[in-house]
N, C-alpha and C positions, 0 to 999 in steps of 0.2 A: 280659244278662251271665251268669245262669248258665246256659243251654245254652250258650254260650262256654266256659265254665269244663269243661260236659261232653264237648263237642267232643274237647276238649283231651285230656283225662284218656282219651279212648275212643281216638285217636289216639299217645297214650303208649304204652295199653296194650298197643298192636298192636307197638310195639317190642319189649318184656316178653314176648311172645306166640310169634315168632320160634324162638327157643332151646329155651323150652320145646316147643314141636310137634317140635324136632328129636331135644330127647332122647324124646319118648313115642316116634317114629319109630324108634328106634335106631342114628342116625346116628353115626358116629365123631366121636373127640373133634378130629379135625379142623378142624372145624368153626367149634370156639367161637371160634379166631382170625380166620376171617371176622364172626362174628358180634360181637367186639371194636372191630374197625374199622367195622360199620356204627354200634355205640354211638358212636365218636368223631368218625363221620360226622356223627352227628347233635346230637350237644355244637356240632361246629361252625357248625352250620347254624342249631341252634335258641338257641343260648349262645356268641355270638361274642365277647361283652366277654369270656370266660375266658382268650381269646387273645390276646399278642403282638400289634399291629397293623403294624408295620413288619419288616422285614427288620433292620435295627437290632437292635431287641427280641428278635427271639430268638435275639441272637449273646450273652443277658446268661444266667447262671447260673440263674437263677429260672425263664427260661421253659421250660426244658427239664424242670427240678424238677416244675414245672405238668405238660407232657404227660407226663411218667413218671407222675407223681400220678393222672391223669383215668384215662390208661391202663392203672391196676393196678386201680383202681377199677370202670370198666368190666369191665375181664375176669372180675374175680372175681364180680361179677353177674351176667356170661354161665355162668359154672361154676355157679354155684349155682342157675339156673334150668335148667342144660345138665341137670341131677344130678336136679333135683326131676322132671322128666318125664320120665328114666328110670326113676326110683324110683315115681312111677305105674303105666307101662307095667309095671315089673315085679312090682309087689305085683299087679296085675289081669292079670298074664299075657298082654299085647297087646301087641303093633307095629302103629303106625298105618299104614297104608298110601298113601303120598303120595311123591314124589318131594323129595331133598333139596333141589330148588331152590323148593320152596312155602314152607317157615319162610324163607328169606333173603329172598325178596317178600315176606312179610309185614312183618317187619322193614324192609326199605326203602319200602317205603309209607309208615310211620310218618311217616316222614323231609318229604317234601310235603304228606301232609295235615297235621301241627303245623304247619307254617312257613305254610298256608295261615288256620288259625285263629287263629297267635299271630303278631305281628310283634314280635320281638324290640327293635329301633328304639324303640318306640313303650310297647310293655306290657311293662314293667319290673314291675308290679306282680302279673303272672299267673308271674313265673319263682319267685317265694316261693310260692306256691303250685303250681307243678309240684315243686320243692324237696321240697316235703310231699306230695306224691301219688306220687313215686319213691319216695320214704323207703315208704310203707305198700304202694304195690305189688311191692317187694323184701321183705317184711316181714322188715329187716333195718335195722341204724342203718348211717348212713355211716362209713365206717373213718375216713374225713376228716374231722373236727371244722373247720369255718371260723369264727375269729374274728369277734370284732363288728368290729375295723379291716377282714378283708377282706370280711365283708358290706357296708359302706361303701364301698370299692372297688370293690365289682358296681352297685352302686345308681348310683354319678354316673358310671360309663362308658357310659350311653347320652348323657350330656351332648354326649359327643364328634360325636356322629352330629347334634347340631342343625347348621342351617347358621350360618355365622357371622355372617347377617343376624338371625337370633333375635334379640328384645331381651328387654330389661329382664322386662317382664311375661312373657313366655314362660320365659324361666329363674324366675323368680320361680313359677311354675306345678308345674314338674316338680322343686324344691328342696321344695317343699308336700306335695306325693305321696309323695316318698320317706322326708320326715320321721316318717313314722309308723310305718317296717320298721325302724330303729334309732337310738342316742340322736343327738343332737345333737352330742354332741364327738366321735361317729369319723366324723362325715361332715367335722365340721372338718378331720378329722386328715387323712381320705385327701384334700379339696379342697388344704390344705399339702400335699400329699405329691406329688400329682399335679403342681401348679405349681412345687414347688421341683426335682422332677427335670424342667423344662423342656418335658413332654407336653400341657399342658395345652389345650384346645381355646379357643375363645373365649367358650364357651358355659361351661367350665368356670369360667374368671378369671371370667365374672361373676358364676358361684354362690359363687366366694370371697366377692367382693368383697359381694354381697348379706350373705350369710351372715356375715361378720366384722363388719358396721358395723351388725349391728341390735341396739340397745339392749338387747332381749329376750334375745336371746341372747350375746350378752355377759356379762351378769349371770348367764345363768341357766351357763356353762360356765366363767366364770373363767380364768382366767391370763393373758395379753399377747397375744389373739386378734387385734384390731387392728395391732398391733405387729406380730406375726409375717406376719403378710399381708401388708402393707406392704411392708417384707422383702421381699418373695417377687413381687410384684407389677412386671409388665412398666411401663416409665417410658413408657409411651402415656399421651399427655393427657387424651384421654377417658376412658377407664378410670380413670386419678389423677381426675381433678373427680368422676366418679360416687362415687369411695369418697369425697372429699371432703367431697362435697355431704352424703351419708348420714352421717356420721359426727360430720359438725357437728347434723346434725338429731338424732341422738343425744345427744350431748353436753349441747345444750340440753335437752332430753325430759329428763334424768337427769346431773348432774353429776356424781354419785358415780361414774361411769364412768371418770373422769379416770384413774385410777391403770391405769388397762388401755390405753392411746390413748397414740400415735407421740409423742413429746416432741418440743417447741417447736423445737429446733436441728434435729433430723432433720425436722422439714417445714419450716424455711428454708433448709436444703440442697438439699430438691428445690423449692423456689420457685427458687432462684437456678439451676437446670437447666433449669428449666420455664417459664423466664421467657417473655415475650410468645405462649403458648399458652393455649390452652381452660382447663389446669389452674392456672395461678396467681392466677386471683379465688379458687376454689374452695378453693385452700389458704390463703391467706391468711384465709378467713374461719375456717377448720378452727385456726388457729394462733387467732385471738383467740377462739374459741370456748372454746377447750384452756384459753387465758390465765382467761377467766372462771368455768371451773371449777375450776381448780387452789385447792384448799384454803389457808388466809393461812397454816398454819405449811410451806408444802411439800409435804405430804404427803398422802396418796392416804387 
């Protein structure tokens, strides 16, 4: 794992490497707008959740916001590495001698060996650590501050990329991993966010659904998590009996949970939808579950 880790970071830096040889060189500022777009070259290649996945999506405000965003950001790092190995060459009085087309190979090299050492897909947990090894080989902050909601947001978009044969324990797997890069209520927030604007993969609905009906986490985030997901939740049988299933196990496991969990009417409304399907033992047991923890004055 960590010659991985060094791979990585020696392959980065070869991007970093690029601009700078260009300015110790003395190349025109020409230049840096090539070397901009191999930056976003490689955002692309190595950081694909950052994008838009449909043609759809980037007819929306936001995602354009996004490539203006990556792309001022990029440039301004190509300038200021463009600048630094000018300011080399000229306090030491040197031009290196190489052709302008050696820093732009360097820099696209970068490009296949990352994506050969990192598989974006897959190692989600190596892009918080490229995060932090950009950050110190710019030795500069990012001008972009990302929230904890959209670190959450990068974290469950490899979800998407499971096939939607994944089960249960495989989602359940990669919800485990990511719980550790930030809290608990903004991965809630972006799995609601992702499912109510209608994108969600199937991989994702199940990290909902996992993530909403566990006792643990219920208690430990508070407010109408169950509730809200429900809501938000595609009327497929399977998927209704799986949060069913879990959330009656919950309910029993901890009564006090009650006051956070779908009310008795709203899952006999979807029993009488869901009638003669997979999902109506499993709510009907969720409904007498509800009923035996409900507190005798009413209340939660």
């Amino acid at each position: 794992m960590r010659n991985h880790l060094y791979l990585l970071m020696a392959a980065t830096l070869l991007l970093y490497l690029g601009p700078l040889l260009a300015g110790l060189a003395g190349f025109g500022w020409n230049l840096v707008w090539v070397f901009a777009t191999i930056f976003l070259l490689w955002l692309t290649v190595l950081r694909p959740y950052l994008w838009p996945r449909t043609w759809n999506a980037w007819g929306q405000h936001q995602a354009w916001v996004t490539l203006g965003t990556n792309g001022a950001v990029q440039l301004l790092l190509v300038t200021v590495l463009f600048g630094i190995g000018r300011g080399i060459g000229g306090a030491l009085g040197f031009v290196a001698p190489f052709p302008p087309a050696l820093p732009v190979l360097v820099s696209l090299i970068s490009i296949p060996l990352s994506r050969l050492v990192w598989n974006p897909r897959q190692d989600t947990e190596l892009d918080h650590f490229l995060d932090d090894a950009i950050r110190q080989i710019a030795h500069a902050d990012n001008p972009v501050e990302q929230s904890d909601l959209n670190l959450a947001r990068r974290l469950i978009a490899p979800l998407a990329d499971l096939p939607d044969s994944a089960d249960v324990d495989e989602v359940a797997s990669h919800l485990l991993a990511l719980s550790g890069h930030t809290e608990d209520v903004h991965i809630r927030a972006a799995l609601l966010e992702v499912q109510r604007a209608g994108h969600a993969s199937r991989a994702q609905t199940l990290a909902l659904i996992l993530h909403s009906t566990d006792g643990r986490l219920i208690d430990r985030i508070g407010g109408d998590g169950p509730t809200l997901a429900l809501a938000v939740l595609p009327h497929d049988p399977d998927l209704i009996a799986l949060y069913a299933r879990r959330l009656t196990r919950a309910l029993d496991d901890d009564p006090e949970l009650w006051g956070q969990c779908p009310s008795t009417d709203l899952l006999q409304d979807l029993v009488a939808e869901l009638n003669d399907t997979a999902a109506e033992a499993p709510l009907c047991d969720l409904i007498d579950a509800t009923n035996r923890a409900q507190p005798e004055d009413g209340l939660a």
